[in-house]
DSSP file (Angstrom, degrees, kcal/mol; ACC not computed):
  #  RESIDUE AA STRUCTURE BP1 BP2  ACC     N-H-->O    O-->H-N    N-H-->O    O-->H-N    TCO  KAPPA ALPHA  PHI   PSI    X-CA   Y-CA   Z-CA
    1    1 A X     >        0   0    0      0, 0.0     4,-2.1     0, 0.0     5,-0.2   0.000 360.0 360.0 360.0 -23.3  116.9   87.6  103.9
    2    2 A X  T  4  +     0   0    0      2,-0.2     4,-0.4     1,-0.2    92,-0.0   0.630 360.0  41.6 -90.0   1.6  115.5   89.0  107.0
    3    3 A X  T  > S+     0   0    0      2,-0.2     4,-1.6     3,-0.1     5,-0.5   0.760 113.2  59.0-100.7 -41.7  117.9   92.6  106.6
    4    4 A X  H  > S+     0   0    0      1,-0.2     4,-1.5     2,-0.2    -2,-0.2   0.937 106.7  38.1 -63.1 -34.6  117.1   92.3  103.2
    5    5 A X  H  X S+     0   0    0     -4,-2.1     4,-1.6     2,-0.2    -1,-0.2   0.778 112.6  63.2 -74.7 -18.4  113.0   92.5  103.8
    6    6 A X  H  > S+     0   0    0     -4,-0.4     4,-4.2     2,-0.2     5,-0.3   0.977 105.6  38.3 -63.4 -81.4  113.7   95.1  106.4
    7    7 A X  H  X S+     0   0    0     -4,-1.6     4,-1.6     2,-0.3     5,-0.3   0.935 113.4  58.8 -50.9 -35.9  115.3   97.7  104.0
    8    8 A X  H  X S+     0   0    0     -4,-1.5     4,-4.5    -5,-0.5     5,-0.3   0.985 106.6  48.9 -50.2 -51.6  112.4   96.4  101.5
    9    9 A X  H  X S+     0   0    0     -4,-1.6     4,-1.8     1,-0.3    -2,-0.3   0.973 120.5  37.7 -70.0 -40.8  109.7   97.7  104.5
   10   10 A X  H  X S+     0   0    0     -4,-4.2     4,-1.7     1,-0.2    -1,-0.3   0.795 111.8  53.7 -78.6 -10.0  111.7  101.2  104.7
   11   11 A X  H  X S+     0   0    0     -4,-1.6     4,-2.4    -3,-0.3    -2,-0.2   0.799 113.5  47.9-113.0 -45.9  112.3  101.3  101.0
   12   12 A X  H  X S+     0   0    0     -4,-4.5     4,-1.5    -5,-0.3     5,-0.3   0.857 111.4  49.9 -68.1 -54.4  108.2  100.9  101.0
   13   13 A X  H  X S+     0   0    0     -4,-1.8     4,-1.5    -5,-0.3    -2,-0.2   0.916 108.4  47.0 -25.9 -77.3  107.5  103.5  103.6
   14   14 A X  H  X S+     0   0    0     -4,-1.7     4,-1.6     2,-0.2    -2,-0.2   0.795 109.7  49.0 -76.4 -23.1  109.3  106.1  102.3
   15   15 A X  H  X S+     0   0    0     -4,-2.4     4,-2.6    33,-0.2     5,-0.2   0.982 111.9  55.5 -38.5 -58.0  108.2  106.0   98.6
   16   16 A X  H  X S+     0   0    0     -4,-1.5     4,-1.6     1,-0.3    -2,-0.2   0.906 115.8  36.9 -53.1 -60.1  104.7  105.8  100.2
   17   17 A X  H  < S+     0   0    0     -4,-1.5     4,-0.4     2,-0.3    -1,-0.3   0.876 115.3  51.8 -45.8 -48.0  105.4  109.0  102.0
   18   18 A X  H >X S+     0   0    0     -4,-1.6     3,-2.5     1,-0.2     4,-1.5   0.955 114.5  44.0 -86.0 -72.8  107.4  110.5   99.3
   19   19 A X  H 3X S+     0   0    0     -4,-2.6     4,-0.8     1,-0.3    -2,-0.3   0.597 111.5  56.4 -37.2 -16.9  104.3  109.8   96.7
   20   20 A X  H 3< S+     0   0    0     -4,-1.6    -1,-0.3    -5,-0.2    -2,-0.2   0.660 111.8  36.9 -82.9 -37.7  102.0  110.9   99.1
   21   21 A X  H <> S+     0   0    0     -3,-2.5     4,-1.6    -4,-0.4    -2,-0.2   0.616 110.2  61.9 -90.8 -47.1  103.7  114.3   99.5
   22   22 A X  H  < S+     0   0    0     -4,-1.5     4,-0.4     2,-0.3    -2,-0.2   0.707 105.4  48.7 -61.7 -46.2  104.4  114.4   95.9
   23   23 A X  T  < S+     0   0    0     -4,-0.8     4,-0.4    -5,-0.4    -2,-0.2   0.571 112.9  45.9 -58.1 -31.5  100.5  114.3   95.5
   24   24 A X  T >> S+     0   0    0      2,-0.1     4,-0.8     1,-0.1     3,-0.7   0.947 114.4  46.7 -84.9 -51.2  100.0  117.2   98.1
   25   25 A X  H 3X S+     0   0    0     -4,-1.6     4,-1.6     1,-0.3    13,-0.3   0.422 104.7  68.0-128.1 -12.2  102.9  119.5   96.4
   26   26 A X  H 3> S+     0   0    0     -4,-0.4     4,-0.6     2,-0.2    -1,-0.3   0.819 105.7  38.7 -82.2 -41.2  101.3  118.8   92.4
   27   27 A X  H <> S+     0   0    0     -3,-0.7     4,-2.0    -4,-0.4     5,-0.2   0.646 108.9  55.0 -77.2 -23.7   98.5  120.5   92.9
   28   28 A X  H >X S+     0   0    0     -4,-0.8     4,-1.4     2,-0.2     3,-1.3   0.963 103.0  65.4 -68.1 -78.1   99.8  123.4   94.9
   29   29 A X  H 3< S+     0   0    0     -4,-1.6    -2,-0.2     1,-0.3    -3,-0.1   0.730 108.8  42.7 -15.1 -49.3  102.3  123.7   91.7
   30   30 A X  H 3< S+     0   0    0     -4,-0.6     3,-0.5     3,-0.2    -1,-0.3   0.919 119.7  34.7 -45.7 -67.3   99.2  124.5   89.9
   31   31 A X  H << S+     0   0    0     -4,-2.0    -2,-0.2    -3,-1.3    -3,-0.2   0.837 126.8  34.9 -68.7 -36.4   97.4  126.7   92.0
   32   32 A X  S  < S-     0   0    0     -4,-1.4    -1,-0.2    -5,-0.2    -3,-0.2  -0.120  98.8-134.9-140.0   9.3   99.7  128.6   93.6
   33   33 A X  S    S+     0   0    0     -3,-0.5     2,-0.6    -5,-0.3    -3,-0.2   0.832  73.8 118.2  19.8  30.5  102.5  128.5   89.7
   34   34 A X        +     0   0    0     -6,-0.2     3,-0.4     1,-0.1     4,-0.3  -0.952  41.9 174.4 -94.7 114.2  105.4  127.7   92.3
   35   35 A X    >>> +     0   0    0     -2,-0.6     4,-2.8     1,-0.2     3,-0.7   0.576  45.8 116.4 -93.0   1.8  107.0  124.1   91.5
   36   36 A X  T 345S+     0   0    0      1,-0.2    -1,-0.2     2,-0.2   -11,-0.0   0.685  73.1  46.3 -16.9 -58.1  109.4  124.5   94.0
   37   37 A X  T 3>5S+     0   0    0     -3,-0.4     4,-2.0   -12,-0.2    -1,-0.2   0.736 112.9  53.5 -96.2 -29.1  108.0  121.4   96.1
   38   38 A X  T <45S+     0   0    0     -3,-0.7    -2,-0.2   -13,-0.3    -1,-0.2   0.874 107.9  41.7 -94.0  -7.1  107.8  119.4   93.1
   39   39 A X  T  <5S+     0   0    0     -4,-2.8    -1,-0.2     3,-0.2    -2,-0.2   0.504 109.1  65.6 -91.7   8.5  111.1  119.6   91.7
   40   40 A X  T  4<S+     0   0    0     -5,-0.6     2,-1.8     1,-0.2     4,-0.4   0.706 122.0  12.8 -96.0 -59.6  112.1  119.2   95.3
   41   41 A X  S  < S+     0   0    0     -4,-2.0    -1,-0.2     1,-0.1    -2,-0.1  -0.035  99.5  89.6-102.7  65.8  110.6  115.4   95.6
   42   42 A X  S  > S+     0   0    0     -2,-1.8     4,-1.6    -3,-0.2     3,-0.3   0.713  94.6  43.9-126.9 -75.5  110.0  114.5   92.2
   43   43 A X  H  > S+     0   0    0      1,-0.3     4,-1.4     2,-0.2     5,-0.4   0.867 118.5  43.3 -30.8 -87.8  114.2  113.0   92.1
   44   44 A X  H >> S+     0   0    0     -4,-0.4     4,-2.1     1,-0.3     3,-0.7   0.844 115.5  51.6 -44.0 -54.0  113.9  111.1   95.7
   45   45 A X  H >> S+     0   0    0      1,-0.3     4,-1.9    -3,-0.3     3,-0.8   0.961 111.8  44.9 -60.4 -52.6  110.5  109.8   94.7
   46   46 A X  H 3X S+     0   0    0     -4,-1.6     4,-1.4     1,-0.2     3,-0.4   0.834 116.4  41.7 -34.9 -50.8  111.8  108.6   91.6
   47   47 A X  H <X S+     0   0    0     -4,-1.4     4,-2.4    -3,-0.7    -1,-0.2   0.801 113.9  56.6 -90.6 -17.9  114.9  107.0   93.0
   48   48 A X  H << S+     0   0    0     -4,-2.1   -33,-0.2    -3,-0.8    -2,-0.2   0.730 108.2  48.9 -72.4 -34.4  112.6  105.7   95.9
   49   49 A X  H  X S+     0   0    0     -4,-1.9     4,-1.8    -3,-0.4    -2,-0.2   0.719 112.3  48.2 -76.5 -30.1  110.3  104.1   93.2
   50   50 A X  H  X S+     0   0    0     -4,-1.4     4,-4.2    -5,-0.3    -2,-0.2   0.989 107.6  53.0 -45.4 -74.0  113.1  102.4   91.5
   51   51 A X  H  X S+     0   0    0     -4,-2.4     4,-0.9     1,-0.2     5,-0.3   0.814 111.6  44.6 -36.4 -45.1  114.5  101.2   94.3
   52   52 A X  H  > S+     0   0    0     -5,-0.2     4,-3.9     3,-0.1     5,-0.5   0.994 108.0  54.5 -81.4 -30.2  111.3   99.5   95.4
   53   53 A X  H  X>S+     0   0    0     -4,-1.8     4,-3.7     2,-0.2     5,-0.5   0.997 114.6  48.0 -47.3 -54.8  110.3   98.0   92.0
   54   54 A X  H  X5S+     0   0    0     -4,-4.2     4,-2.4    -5,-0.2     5,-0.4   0.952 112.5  42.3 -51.8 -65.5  113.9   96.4   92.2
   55   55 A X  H  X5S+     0   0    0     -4,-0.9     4,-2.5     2,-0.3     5,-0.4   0.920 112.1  59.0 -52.4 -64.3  113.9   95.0   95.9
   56   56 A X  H  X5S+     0   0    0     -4,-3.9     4,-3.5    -5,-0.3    -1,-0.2   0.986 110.6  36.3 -56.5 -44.6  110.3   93.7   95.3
   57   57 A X  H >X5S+     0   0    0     -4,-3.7     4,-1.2    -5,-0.5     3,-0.9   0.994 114.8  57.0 -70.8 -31.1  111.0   91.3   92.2
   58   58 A X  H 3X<S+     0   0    0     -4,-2.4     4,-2.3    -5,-0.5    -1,-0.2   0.874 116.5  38.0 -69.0 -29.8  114.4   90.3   93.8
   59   59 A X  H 3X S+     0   0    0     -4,-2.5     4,-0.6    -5,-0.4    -1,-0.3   0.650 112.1  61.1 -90.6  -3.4  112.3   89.2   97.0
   60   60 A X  H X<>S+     0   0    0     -4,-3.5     5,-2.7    -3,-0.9     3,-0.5   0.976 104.9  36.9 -66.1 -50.4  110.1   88.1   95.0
   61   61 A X  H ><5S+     0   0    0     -4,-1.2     3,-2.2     2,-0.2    -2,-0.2   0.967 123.3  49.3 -51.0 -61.0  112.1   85.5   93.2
   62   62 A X  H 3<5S+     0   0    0     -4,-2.3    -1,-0.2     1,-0.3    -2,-0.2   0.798 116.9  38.8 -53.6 -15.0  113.9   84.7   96.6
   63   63 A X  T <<5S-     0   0    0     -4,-0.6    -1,-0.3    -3,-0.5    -2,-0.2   0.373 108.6-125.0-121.1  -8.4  110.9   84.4   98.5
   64   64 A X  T < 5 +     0   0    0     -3,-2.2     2,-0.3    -4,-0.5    -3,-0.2   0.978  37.2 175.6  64.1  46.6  108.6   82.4   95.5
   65   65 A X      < -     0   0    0     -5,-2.7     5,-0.2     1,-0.1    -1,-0.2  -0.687  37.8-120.5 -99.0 146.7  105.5   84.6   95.2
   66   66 A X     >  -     0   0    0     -2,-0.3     4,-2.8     1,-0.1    -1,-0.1  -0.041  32.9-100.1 -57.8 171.5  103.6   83.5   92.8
   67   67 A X  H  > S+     0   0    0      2,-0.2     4,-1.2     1,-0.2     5,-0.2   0.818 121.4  62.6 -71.7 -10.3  103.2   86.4   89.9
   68   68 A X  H  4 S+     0   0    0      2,-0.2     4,-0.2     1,-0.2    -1,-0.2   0.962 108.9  40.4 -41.9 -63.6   99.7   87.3   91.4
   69   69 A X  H >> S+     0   0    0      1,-0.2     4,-1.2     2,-0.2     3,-0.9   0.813 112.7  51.0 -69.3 -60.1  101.4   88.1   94.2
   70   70 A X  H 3< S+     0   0    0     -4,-2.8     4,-0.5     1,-0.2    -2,-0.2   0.530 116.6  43.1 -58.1 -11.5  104.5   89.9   92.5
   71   71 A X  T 3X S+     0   0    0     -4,-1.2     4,-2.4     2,-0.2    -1,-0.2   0.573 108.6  55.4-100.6 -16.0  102.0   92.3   90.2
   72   72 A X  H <> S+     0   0    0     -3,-0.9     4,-1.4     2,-0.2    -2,-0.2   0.860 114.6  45.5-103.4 -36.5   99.3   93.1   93.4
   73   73 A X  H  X S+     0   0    0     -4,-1.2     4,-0.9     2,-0.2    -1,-0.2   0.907 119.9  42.3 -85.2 -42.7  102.8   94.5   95.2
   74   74 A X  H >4 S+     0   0    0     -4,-0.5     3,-3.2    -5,-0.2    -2,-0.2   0.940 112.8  48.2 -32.5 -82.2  103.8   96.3   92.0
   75   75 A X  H >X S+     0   0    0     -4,-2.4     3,-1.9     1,-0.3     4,-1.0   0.583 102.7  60.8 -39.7 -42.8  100.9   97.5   91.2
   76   76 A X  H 3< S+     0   0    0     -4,-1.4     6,-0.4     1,-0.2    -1,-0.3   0.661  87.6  75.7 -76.3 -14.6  100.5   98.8   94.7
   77   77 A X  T << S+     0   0    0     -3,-3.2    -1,-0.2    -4,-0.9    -2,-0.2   0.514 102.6  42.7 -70.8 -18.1  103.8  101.0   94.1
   78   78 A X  T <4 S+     0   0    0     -3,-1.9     2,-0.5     2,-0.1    -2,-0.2   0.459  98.2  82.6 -99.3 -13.8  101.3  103.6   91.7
   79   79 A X  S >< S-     0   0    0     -4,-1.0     3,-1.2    -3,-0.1     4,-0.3  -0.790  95.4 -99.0-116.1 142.4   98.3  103.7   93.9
   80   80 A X  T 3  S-     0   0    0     -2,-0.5    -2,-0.1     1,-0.2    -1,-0.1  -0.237 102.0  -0.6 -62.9 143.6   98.2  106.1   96.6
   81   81 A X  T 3  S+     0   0    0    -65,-0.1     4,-0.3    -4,-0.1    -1,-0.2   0.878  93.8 123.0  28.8  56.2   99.1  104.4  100.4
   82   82 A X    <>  +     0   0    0     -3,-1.2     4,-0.9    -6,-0.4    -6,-0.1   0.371  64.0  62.1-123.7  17.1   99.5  100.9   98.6
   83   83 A X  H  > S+     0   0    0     -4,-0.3     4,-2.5     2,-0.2     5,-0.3   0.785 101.3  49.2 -72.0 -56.6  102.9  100.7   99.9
   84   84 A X  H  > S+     0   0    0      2,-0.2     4,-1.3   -72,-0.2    -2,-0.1   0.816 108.7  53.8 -67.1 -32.4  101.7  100.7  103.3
   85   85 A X  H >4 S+     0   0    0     -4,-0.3     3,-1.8     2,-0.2     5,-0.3   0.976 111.5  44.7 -33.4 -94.9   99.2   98.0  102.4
   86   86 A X  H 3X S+     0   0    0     -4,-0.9     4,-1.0     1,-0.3    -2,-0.2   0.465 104.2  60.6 -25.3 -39.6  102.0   95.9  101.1
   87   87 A X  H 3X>S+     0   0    0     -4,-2.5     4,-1.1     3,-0.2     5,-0.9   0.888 121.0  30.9 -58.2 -66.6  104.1   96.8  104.3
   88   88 A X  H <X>S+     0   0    0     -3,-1.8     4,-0.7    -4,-1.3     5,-0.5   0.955 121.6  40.3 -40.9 -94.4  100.9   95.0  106.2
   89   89 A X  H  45S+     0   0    0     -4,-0.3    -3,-0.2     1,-0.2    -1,-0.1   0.685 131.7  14.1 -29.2 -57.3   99.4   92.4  104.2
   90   90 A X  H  <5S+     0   0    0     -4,-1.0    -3,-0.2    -5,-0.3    -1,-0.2   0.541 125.0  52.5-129.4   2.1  102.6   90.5  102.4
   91   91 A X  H ><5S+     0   0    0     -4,-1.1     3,-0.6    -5,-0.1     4,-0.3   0.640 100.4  52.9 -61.6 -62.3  105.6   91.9  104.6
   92   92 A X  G ><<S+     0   0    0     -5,-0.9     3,-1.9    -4,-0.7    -3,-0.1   0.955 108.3  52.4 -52.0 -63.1  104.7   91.3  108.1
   93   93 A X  G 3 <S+     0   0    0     -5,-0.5    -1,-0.2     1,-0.2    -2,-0.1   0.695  97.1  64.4 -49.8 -22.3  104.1   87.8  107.5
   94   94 A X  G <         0   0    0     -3,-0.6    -1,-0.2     1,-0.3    -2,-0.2   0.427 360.0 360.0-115.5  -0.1  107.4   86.9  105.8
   95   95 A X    <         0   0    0     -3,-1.9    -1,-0.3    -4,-0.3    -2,-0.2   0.787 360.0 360.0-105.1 360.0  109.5   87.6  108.8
C-alpha cells in the first residue's frame, strides 16, 4: 500500500503542476491567439487528472476514508494547488 500511496503523491504533484501551467498557458492562448501551449498540456493534464481521480477512490476504499474525506480530496483535484494540499494534509499521515 505504501508504493501504492507513493505513486498517488506523484500522480498528485504533477496534475497540480500540470493544472497549474495549464492555467498560466489559457490565458496567454487568448491574448497572444497562439494555443500552442494549450494543446501541448491539455492531453497530459487530462490523463494526469484521470489517473488521480482513479488512485484516490481506490485508496480510498483501501484505506477507509470516510466520504467526507473522499469528496474534500476530489474536490481538491479542480481547485488550483489543492493537490498539494492533499499531498500535506491526508498523504503524509498515511505512511
Amino acid at each position: 500500500m505504501t508504493k501504492l500511496i507513493n505513486v498517488f503523491r506523484i500522480i498528485a504533484f504533477l496534475e497540480g503542476v500540470s493544472y497549474i501551467l495549464l492555467a498560466i498557458a489559457t490565458p496567454i492562448k487568448y491574448l497572444s491567439g497562439d494555443p500552442q501551449y494549450v494543446k501541448m498540456l491539455g492531453m497530459p493534464h487530462g490523463i494526469l487528472f484521470i489517473a488521480y481521480v482513479i488512485l484516490a477512490l481506490f485508496i480510498a476504499r483501501k484505506l477507509q476514508w470516510k466520504n467526507s474525506t473522499t469528496g474534500i480530496v476530489l474536490l481538491a483535484s479542480i481547485i488550483p494547488f489543492g493537490t498539494f494540499y492533499i499531498e500535506k494534509k491526508y498523504l503524509k499521515t498515511t505512511v
